[in-house]
Legacy VTK file of the C-alpha trace (Angstrom):
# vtk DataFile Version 3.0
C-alpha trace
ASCII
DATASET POLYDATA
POINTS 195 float
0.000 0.000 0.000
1.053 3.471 -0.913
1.913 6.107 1.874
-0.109 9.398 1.229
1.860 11.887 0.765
0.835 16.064 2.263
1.118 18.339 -0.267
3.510 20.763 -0.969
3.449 24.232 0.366
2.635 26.657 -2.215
5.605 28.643 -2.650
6.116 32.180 -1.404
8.944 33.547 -3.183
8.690 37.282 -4.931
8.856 35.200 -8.183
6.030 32.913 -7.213
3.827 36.152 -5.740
4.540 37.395 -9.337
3.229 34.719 -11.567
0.326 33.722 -9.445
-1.252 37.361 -9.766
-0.504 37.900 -13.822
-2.144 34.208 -13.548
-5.056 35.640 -11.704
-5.402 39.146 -13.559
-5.278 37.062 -16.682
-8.310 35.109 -15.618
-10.220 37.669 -13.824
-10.725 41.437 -13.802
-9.604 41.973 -9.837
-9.501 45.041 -7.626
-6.566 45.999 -5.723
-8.035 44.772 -2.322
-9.016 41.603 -4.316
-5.615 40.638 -5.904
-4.281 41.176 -2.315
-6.396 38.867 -0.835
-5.680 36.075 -3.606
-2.012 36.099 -3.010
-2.550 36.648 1.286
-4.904 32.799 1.039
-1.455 32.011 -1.015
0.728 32.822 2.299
-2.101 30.846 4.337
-2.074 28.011 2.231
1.844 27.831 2.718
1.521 28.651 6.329
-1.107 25.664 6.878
1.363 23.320 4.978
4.279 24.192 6.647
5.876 22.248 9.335
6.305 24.691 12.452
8.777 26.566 12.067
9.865 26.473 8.726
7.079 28.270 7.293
7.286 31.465 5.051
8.321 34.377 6.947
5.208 36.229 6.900
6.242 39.770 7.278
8.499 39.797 4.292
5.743 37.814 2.002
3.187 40.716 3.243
5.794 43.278 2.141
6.810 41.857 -0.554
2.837 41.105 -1.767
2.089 44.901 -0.826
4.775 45.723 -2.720
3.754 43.739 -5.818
-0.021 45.430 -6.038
1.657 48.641 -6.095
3.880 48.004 -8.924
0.857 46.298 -11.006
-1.457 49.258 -10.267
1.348 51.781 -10.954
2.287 49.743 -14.527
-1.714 50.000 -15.348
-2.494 46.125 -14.605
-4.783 47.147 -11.572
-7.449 50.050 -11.856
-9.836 50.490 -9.099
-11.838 53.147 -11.679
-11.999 51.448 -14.435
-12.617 47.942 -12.842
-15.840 50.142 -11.507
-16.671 51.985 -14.353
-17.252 48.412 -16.331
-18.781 46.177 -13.415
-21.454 49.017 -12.774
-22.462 50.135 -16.335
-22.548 45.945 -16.923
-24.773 45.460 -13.854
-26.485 47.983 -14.589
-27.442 46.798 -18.007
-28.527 43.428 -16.456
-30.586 44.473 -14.222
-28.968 44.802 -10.551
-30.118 47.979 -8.497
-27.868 50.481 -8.069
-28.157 49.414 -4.121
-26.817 46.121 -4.789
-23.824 47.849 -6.898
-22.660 49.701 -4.436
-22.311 46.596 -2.438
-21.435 44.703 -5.145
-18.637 46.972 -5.826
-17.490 46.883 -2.008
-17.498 43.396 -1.463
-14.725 43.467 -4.367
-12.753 45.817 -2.675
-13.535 48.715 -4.140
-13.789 52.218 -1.894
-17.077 53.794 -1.633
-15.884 57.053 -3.279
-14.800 55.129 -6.196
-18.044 53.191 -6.362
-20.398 56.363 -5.782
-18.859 57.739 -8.876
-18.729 54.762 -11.103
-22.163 54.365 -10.256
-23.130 57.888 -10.825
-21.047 57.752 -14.694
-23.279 54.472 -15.371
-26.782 56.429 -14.537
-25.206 59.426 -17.018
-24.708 56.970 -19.427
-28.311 55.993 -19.153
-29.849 58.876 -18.977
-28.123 59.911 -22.265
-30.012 57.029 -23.814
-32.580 58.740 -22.502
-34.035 56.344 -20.123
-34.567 56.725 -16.405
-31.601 54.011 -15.590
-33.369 52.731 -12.670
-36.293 51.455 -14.346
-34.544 50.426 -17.287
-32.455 48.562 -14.648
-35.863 47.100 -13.358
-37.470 46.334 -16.560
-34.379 44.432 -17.369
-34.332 42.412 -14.627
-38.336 42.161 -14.811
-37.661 40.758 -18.713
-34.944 37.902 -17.693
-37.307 37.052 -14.661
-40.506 36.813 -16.570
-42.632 39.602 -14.080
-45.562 41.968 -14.802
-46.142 42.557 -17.935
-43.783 40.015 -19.557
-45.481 37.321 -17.719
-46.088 34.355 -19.977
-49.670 34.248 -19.201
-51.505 37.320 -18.497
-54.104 36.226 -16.264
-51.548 35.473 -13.967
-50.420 38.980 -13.381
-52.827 40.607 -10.594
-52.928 37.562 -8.247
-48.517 37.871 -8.521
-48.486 41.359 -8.320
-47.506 41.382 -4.517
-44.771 39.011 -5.369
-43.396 40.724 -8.203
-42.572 43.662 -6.400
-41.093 41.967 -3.477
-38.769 40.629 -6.075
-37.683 44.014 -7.480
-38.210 45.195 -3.533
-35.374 42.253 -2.668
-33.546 43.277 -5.426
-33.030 46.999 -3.994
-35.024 49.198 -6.394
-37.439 51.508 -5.031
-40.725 51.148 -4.961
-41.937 53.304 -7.180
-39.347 52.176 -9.703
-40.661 48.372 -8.578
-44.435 49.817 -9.071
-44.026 51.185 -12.493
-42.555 48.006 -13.728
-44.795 45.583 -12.603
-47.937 47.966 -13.143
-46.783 48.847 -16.653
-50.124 47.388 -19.481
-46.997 46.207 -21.496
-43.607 45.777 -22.043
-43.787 48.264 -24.696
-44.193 51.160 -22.432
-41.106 50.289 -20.832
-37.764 51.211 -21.800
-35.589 48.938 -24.154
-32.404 47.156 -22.275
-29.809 49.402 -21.955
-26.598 49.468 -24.527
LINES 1 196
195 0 1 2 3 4 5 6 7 8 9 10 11 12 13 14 15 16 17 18 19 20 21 22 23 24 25 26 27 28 29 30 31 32 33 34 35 36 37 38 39 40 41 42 43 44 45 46 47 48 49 50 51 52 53 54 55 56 57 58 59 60 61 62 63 64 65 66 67 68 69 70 71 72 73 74 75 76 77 78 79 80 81 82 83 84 85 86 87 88 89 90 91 92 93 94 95 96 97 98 99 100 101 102 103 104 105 106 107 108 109 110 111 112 113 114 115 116 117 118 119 120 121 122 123 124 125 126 127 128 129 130 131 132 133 134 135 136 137 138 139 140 141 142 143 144 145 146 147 148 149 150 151 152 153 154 155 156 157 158 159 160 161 162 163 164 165 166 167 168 169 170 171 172 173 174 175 176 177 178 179 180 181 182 183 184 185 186 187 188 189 190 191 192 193 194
């Protein structure tokens, strides 16, 4: 019978740090705070393997991760902004409140200054389309869910009324954005997806 062997401690060299976040940013757009934490479960993961005492030396993989987010966002690999800008006009689009952006946005990492204003560029982007983005936010979200007006069958709609706006309620839009949604005769008064 074959002895099971532990596996090997990610390593924790500068070189290592390096390829593991181009790795990462390849894969996935990331926020500062997010790349961070990728490469900090890295350190963890070596830490947990590691036979006491002749783990990493944690300080110097901190400073040395620290130091590697700094020179990724200062060579333009990591944007806060523009990681915002696109995740916000995109959710947007789809149909997520601008609530649930903001939180979205900080569960990523991303400041709340940063977020306001990403935010606030995605409703001026709207409004230039010359939609109210909110309810063009609802209506898309009311479309992909199949609620008031572009329910399947029609006779359906007052008895789920009450439901479907506690959906767009749980979804964070007001209610008045929630109310002329759902209360809309068709989905013809309602504004076309966003671009």
């Amino acid at each position: 019978m074959r002895e099971r062997r532990t596996p090997r401690a990610p390593r924790v060299t500068t070189a290592a740090l390096e390829r593991a976040a181009v790795h990462h940013l390849q894969r996935y757009p990331s926020s500062r705070q997010q790349l961070r934490r990728v490469l900090m479960r890295r350190l963890q993961r070596a830490e947990r393997r590691s036979e006491p005492g002749e783990g990493p030396d944690r300080d110097q993989v901190v400073a040395d991760i620290d130091e590697l987010v700094e020179q990724l966002s200062a060579r333009g690999h990591l944007d806060d902004g523009r990681l915002a800008d696109a995740l916000a006009a995109d959710w947007l689009r789809r149909g997520v409140s601008p609530p649930m952006i903001r939180a979205r946005l900080r569960s990523k990492g991303i400041s709340g200054e940063i977020a306001t204003e990403a935010i606030t560029a995605a409703k001026e982007a709207a409004r230039e389309q010359g939609v109210d983005p909110e309810v063009a936010s609802a209506a898309a979200y009311a479309r992909r869910r199949r609620l008031g007006p572009f329910r399947r069958n029609p006779d359906e709609r007052q008895e789920r009324r009450q439901k479907d706006l506690a959906a767009l309620g749980r979804r964070g839009f007001r209610f008045d954005v929630a109310r002329t949604v759902i209360d809309a005769d068709s989905p013809d008064e309602l504004p076309e997806p966003l671009l």
